[in-house]
C-alpha positions in Angstrom: -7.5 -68.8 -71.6 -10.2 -66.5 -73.1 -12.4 -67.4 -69.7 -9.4 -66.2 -67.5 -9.0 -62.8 -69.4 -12.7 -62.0 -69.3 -12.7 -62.7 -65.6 -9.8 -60.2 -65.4 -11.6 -57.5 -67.5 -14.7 -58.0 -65.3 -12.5 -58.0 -61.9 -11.2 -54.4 -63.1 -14.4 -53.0 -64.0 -16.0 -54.1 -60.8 -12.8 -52.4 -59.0 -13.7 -49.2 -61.0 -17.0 -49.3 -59.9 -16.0 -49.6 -56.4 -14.2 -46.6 -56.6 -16.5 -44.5 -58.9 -19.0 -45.4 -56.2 -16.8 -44.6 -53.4 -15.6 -41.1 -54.4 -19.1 -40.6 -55.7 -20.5 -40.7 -52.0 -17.5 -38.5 -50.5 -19.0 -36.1 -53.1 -22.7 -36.2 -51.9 -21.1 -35.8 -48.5 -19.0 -32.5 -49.2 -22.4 -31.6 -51.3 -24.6 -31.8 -48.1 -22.1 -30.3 -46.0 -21.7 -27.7 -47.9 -25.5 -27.0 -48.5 -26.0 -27.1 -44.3 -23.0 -24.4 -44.2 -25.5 -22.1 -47.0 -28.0 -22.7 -45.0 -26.3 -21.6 -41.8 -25.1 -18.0 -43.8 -28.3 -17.6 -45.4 -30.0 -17.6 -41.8 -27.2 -15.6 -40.2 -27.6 -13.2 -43.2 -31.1 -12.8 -42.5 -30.5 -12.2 -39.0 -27.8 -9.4 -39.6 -30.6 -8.0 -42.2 -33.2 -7.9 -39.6 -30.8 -5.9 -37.0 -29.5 -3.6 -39.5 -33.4 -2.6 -40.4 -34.2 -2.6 -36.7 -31.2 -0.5 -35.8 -31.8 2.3 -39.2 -35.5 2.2 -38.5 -36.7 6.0 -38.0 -38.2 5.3 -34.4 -34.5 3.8 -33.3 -32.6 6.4 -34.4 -35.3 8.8 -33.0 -34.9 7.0 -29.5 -31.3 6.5 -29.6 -30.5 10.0 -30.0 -32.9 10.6 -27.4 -30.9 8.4 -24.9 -27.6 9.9 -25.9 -25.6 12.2 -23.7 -26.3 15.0 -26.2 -29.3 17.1 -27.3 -30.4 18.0 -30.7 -29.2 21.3 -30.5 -25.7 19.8 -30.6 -27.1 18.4 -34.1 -27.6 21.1 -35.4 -25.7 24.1 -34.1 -22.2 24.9 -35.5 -20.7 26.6 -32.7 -20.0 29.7 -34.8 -23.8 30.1 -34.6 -24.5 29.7 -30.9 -25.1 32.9 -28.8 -22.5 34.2 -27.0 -23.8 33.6 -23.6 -23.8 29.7 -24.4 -20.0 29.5 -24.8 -17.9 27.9 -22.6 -15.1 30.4 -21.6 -12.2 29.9 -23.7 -8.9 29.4 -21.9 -7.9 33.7 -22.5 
């Protein structure tokens, strides 16, 4: 009798085991995917850090004003202070 019930207590402990060891590797799984998926944000991170510096670098701004379809003047004149020979006719 005393055989039969330590066989049972060692049947359930080996069950638990089972599932401690079970859930225990669904747990290094959802650990590892979830360090890939840092991995994959840190780099994507760095990438977006990298074009943002690129794109507020002095010499970009410099040449992307250059390329736009307006001049520096436009900048920096309020149209109050433009000469009167340089305003487009109003509609009067």
């Amino acid at each position: 009798m005393r055989l039969a019930v330590v066989i049972a207590i060692l049947g359930v402990i080996a069950v638990g085991l089972v599932q401690l060891r079970r859930r225990e590797i669904v747990v290094r799984y959802e650990i590892q995917r979830m360090q890939e998926q840092q991995v994959r944000l840190r780099r994507r991170l760095w990438d977006q850090q990298v074009k943002l510096g690129y794109l507020t670098a002095p010499r970009e701004i410099h040449h992307r004003l250059d390329s736009a379809s307006f001049t520096r003047g436009d900048l920096t004149e309020h149209p109050s202070q433009q000469s009167i020979g340089d305003r487009a006719p109003s509609g009067n």
